[in-house]
N, C-alpha and C positions, 0 to 999 in steps of 0.2 A: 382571617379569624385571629392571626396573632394579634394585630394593629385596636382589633377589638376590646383581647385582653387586657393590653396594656391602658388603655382608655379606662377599664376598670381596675384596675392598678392604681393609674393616677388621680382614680376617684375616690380611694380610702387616703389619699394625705390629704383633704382637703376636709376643712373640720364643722361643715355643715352638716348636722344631722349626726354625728358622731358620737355614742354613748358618751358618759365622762367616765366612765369607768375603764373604758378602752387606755390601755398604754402601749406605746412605741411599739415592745417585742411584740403586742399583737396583731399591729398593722405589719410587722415584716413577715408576720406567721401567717397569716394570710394571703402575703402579696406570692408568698413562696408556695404557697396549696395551689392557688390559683395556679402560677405558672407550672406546676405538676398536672395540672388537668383536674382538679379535683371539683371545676364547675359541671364539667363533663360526667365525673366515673369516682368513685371514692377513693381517695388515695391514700394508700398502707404504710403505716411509720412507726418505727415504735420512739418511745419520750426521747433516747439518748440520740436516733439518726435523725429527728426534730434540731434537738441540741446542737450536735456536731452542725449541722447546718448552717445555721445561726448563731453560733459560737455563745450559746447561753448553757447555764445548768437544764437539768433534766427534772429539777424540781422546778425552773422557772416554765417550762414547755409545761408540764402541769397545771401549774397555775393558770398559764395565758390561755389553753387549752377550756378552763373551766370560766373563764370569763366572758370569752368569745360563743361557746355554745349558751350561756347566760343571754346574751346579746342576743342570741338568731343567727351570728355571722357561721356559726361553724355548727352543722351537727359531726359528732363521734358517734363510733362504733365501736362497741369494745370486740378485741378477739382474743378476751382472755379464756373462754370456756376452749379456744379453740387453739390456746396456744400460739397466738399469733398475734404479733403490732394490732395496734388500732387502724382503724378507717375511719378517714375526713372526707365530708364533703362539704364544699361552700358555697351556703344561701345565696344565691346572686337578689332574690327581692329584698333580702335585708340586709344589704349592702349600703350604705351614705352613697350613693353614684347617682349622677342624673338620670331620668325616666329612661331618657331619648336616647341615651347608651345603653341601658338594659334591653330596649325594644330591638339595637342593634345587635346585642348577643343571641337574645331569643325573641322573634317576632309573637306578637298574639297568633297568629296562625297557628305556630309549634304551639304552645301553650293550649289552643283549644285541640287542637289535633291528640296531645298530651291527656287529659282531658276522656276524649270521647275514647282514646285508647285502652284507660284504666277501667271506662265501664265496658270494654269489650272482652274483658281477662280479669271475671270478678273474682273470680277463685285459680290456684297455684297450681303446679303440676302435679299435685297432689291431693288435688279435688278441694283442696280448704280456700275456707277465703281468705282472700289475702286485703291487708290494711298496708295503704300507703302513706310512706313518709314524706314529708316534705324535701328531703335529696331524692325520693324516689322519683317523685312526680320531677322537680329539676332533670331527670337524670334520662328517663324518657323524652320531655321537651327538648333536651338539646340533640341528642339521636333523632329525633324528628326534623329538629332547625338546619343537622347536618344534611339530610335525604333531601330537605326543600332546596338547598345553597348549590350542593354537587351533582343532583342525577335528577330531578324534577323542576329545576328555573324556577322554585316557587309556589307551582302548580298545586294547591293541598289536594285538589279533590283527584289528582292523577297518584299523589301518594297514598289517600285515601282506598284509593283502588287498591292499588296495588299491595297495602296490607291486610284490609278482605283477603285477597287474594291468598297473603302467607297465610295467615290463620286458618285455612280452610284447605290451606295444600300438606299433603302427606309430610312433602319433604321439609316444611321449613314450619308446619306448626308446632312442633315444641319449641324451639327457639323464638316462635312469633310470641307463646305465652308467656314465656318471661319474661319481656320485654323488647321495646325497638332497639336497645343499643345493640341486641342480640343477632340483630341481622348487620351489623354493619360490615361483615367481611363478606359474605353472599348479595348482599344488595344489588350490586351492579348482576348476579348473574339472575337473581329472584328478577327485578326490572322486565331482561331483553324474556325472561319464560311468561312473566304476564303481557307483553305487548306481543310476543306471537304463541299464543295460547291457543287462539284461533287459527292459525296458521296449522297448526301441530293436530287443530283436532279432524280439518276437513283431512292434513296429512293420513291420517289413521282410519277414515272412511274408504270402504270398496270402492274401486273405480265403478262407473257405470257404465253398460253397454253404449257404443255410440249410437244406435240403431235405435234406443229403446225409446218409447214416444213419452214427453213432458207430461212428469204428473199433472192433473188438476188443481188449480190452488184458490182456497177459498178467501176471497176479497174481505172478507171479515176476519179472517185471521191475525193475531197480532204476533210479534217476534217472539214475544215470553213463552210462547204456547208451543215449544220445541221442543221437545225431552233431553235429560243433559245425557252426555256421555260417560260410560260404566266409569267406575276407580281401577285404577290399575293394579289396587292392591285388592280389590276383592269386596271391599267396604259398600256400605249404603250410599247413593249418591242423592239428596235431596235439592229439586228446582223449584225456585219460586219467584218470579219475573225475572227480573236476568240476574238473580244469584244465583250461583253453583257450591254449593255446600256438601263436607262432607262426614257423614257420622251425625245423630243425633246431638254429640257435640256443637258440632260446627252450625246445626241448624240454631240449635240454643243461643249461641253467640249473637247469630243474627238479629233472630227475634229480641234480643237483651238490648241488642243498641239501638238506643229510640233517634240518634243521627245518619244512622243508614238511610239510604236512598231508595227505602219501600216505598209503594204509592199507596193512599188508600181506597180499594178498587176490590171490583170480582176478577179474580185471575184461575190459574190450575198448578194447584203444586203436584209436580211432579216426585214418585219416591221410585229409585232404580237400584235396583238389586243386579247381581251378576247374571242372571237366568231372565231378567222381563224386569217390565216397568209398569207402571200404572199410575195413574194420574184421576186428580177429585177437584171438582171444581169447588174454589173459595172464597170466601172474603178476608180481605186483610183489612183492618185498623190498627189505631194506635192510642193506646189507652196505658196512662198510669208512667208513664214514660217506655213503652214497651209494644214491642205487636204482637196483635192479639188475632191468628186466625180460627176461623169458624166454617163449619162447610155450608157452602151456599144455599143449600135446597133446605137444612134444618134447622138450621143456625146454632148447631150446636159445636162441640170444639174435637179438634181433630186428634184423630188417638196418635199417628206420627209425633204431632207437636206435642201430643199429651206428656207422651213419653219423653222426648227430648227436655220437655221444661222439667 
């Protein structure tokens, strides 16, 4: 990643595509954000620790501050109501750098993965909706670019999974809704819980008598049609072909993402409660950017999903 950076370092002294409004201190004020991480995570300064840096005034870090977010190259964040230096973070698409080096820092994968993320966390931990900025959306892209490079070879739809996964687990969906960068101290351990997931739940299954003769299995049966296992915290647990969601939250999420891997079919969502489960047979579609079930015998819409949307 560093050999990357520096690729885009070496790409703002080069004066194709470069505003004319751009001067020196802003190409070293940038090259200096950058090597802070600020393509990654916003990075906190106030004018004079800018300054000392770059051995300029604190009215000139001002100025270069306000020509460069002019540009695209830099958004600020003030943290004046909060007391606190500014946050920088720097646009890597509107950057003067060639394509085929930005493609290197952030693949289109990260990018779509980026993407299908923010419509999966339309609203904040606080129920509002939330509006993304242009560092924001950067800033989840490269927390995705990182998952692809170090723990999934690449794999999006194995990443994919596995943030389904957080979003709908107890433990790690607050952090999943703020964002992916949010997981990146847990990830390695969030990973090995979603790849023996399964391992853990036959673990938590009664042994069976050895004696006891093989249930009946119907040849028409399909995998989906399993009931999911309770929450361990007491919660609703809703199944609908092989997602396992949890809270009418979690079910909402789903259905919101019209890039999930729903099929559109009759299936049985299952809804489990701590005390019993029950299950309705339904149809899924995908209508409006979004899935739309209906219960199969009336085609009208299901009060579980009523409620959750």
């Amino acid at each position: 990643m560093k050999d990357k950076l520096l690729e885009v370092i070496r790409g703002l002294f080069e004066a194709d595509g470069r505003p004319a409004e751009i001067e020196p201190v802003d190409i070293a004020l940038t090259a200096y954000l950058v090597l802070k991480g600020a393509l990654a995570n916003p990075v906190r300064g106030s004018g004079s620790t800018l300054g000392m840096a770059l051995n300029v005034t604190e009215r000139t870090i001002t100025a270069s501050t306000g020509r460069l977010s002019s540009a695209g190259w830099v958004h600020k964040h003030s943290g004046k109501s909060r007391r606190q230096g500014n946050t920088y973070s720097v646009i890597l698409e509107k950057l003067p750098v060639a394509q085929d080096i930005k493609r290197t820092v952030i693949t289109p994968e990260a990018w779509t993965l980026a993407e299908q993320y923010m419509r999966a966390v339309p609203n904040n931990t606080k129920g509002k909706p939330r509006r993304f900025t242009k560092s924001e959306r950067q800033r989840f892209a490269f927390a995705l670019q990182t998952f692809l490079d170090r723990y999934t070879a690449g794999d999006a739809q194995l990443l994919r999974d596995v943030l389904n996964f957080a979003l709908s687990h107890p433990k790690y969906a607050m952090k999943a809704k703020r964002g992916p960068h949010e997981l990146r101290r847990p990830f390695r351990k969030l990973l090995e819980e979603f790849k023996n997931r399964g391992t853990q739940v036959q673990a938590a299954e009664p042994a069976k008598p050895v004696a006891a003769p093989a249930e009946p299995t119907d040849p028409n049966a399909h995998p989906w049609e399993t009931p999911p296992a309770p929450s361990s915290t007491g919660q609703v647990v809703y199944k609908l072909q092989w997602f396992t969601v949890v809270g009418a939250e979690g079910l909402q999420k789903l259905l919101n993402d019209s890039a999930s891997a729903l099929k559109e079919c009759e299936c049985v969502l299952f809804t489990r409660t701590p005390t019993h489960v029950t299950e309705k047979r339904v149809s899924v579609m995908s209508a409006f950017g979004k899935w739309i079930v209906l219960d199969a015998a009336t085609g009208k819409g299901i009060a579980e999903v009523e409620r959750a949307a």
